[in-house]
C-alpha positions as CSV (number, residue, x, y, z in Angstrom):
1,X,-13.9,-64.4,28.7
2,X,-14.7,-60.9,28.3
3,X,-11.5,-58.5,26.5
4,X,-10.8,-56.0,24.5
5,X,-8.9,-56.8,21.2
6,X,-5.6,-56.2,21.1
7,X,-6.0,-52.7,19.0
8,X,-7.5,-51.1,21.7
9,X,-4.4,-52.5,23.9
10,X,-2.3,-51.1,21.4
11,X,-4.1,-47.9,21.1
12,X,-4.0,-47.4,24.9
13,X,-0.2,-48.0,24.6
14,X,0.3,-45.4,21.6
15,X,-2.0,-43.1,23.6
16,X,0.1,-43.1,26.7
17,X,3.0,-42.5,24.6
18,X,1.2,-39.3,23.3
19,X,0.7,-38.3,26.8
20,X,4.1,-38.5,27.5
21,X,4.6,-35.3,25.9
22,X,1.3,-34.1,24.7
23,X,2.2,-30.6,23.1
24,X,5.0,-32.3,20.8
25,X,4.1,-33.9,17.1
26,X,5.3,-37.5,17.0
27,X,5.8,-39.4,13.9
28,X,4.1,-42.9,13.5
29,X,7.6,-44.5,13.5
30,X,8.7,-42.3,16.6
31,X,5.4,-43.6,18.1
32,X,6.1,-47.5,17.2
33,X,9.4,-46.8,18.8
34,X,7.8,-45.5,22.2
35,X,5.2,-48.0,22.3
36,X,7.8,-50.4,20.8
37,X,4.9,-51.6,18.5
38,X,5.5,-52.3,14.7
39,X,5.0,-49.3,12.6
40,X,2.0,-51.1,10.3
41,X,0.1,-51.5,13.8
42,X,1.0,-48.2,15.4
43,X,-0.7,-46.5,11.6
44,X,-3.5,-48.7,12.1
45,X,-4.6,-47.7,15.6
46,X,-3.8,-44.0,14.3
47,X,-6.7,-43.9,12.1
48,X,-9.7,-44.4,14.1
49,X,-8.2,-42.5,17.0
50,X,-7.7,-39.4,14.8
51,X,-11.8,-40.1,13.4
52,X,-12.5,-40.3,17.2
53,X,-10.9,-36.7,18.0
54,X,-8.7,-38.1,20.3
55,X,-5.5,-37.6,18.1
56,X,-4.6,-34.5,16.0
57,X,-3.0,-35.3,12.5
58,X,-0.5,-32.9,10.7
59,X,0.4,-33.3,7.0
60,X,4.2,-32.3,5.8
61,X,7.7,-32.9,6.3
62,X,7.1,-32.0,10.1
63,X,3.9,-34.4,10.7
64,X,2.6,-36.0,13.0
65,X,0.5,-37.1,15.6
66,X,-0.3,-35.5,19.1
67,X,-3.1,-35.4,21.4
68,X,-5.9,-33.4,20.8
69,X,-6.8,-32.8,24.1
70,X,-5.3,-33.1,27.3
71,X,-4.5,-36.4,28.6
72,X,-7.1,-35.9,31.5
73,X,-9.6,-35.4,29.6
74,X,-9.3,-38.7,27.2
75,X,-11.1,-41.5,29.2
76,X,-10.9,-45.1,28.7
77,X,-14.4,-45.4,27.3
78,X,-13.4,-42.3,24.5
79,X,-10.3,-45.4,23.6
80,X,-12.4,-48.2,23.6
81,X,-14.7,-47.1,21.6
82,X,-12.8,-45.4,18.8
83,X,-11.6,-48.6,18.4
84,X,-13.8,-51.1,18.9
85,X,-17.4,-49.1,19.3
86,X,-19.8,-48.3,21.3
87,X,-20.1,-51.0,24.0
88,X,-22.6,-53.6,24.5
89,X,-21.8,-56.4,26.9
90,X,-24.7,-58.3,24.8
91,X,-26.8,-57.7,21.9
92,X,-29.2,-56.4,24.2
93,X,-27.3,-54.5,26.2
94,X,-27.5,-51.6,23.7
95,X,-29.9,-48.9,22.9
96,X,-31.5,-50.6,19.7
97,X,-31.0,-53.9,20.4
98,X,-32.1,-56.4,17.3
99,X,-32.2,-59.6,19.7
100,X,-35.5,-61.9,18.8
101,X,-36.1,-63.0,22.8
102,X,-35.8,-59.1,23.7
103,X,-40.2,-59.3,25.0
104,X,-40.2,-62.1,27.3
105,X,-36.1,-62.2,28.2
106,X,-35.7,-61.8,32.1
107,X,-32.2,-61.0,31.9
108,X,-31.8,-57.9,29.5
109,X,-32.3,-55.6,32.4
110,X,-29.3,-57.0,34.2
111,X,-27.0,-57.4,31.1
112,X,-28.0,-53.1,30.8
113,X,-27.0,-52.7,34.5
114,X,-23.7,-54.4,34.2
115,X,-23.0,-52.7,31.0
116,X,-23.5,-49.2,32.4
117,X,-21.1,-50.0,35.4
118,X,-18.3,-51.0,32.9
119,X,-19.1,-47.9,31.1
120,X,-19.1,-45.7,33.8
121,X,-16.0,-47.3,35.4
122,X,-14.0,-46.6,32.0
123,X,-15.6,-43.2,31.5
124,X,-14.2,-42.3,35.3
125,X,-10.6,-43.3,34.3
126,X,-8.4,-41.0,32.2
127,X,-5.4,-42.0,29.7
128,X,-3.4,-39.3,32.4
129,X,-4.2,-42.3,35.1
């Protein structure tokens, strides 16, 4: 079965809480408390979407998290693979793939095709959706 772990669930979750007001700085325990998350999981998430751009982090008494951008222009692909990388259905399905069958596999083409449609499908959807 084919899923994303349950970071990028929780990412997408803490995201969309973001979006809710996108201007205003939420602290990670105001942010466990809208995505009704545990605080540990919420700071975990936090991290590689602020590496990824897609959050803004502020130090101080009045930090916080908010978007960085606008929630229309954060797509599902941008969450996906803050968290979890970039996306390869297969070993091969990437741009340097290391897979010993790659020369006389019949498939890799295909696994390629169907990785690009889930690509493009998550690129075409925004966090505002």
């Amino acid at each position: 079965m084919l899923r994303v772990t349950k970071l990028t669930d929780y990412a997408t979750v803490v995201l969309t809480a973001l979006a809710g007001s996108p201007a205003r700085v939420h602290s990670a325990a105001e942010l466990a408390e809208l995505a009704r998350l545990e605080l540990p999981t919420v700071s975990k998430v936090l991290k590689p979407l602020a590496r990824a751009g897609l959050v803004t982090s502020f130090r101080g008494a009045s930090g916080g998290y908010r978007l960085a951008r606008p929630p229309g222009q954060i797509s599902l692909i941008d969450i996906v693979e803050a968290i979890e990388g970039r996306l390869n259905m297969t070993e091969c399905s990437g741009e340097h793939s290391n897979c010993e069958h790659e020369s006389h596999c019949g498939v890799q083409g295909h696994w390629r095709r169907i990785n690009d449609v889930i690509s493009d499908t998550l690129r075409g959807m925004s966090l505002a959706e």
